[in-house]
Structures are given as structure tokens and as C-alpha cells.
N, C-alpha and C positions, 0 to 999 in steps of 0.2 A: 504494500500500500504506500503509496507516496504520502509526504509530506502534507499538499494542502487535502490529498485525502483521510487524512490521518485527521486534521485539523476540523473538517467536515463532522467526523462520523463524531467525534470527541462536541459538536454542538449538540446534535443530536441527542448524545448519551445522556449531556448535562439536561436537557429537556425530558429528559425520561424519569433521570431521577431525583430533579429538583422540582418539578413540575412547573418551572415557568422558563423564561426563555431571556438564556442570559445577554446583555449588550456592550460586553466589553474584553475584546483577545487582548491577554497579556501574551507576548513573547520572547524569549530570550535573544541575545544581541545577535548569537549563533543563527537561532530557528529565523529570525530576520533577515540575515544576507542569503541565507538558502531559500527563502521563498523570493526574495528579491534579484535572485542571479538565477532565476529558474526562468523569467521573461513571461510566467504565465497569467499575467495581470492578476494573480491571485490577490494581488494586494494591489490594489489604488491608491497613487501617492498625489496626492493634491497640494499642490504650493501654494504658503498664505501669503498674506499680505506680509505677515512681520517675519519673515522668514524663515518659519518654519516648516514642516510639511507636513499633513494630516494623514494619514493614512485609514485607511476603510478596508475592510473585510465583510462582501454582504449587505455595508452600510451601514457596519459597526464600527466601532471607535479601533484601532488598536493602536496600545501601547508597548515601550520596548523595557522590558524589565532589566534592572541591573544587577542579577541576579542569572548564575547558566546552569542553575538544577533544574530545573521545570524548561521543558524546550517549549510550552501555551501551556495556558490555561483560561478557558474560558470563566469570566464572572459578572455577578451582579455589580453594576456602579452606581 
């Protein structure tokens, strides 16, 4: 299973047994340049105004943990 299929099935689970529907991917610096050097638009990077970039998964928030135990984790925000 690939990476953003990995990342997929992992919302899903989180919907199974949380019973609601989380909206925010955490992922490590690692799991970040690997979806990002994959070219699979899996992740949307959107340039702000103040220079930063936003990124969307699905039209979720994600953010890049500073932390490399966890490669995502999907949560409530």
C-alpha cells in the first residue's frame, strides 16, 4: 500500500472508531517530503499572502509535526 494510500485508509479507520470525522493531518517532516516528491498532488500547496504555504489534504488542514515517531496522524482541531 502506498503512502497516500496508507494515509486514506488511516481517515477512514479514524471515522470508524471515533465516530466522527477528523479535520486535521499531522505529519512528520519525513512523511512530508515523501508525499511531496511523489508529484501526486496528494497534497495541495497553496501560497499565502504572508509567505507561507497552506497545505490541504481533501480540504483538510495539514500540518508538519516536529516530531519523526508518528509518520500522520489524523485529528480533531
Amino acid at each position: 500500500m502506498t503512502l497516500p494510500e496508507q494515509i486514506k485508509q488511516a481517515y477512514f479507520d479514524y471515522i470508524d472508531q471515533n465516530h466522527s470525522v477528523p479535520n486535521y493531518l499531522s505529519v512528520s517532516a519525513n512523511t512530508h517530503k515523501s508525499l511531496l516528491s511523489e508529484q501526486s498532488d496528494f497534497i495541495k500547496t497553496i501560497p499565502m499572502d504572508t509567505g507561507m504555504v497552506d497545505m490541504k489534504f481533501l480540504g483538510y488542514e495539514v500540518g508538519v509535526s516536529t516530531r519523526d515517531d508518528t509518520p500522520f496522524t489524523w485529528k480533531m482541531n
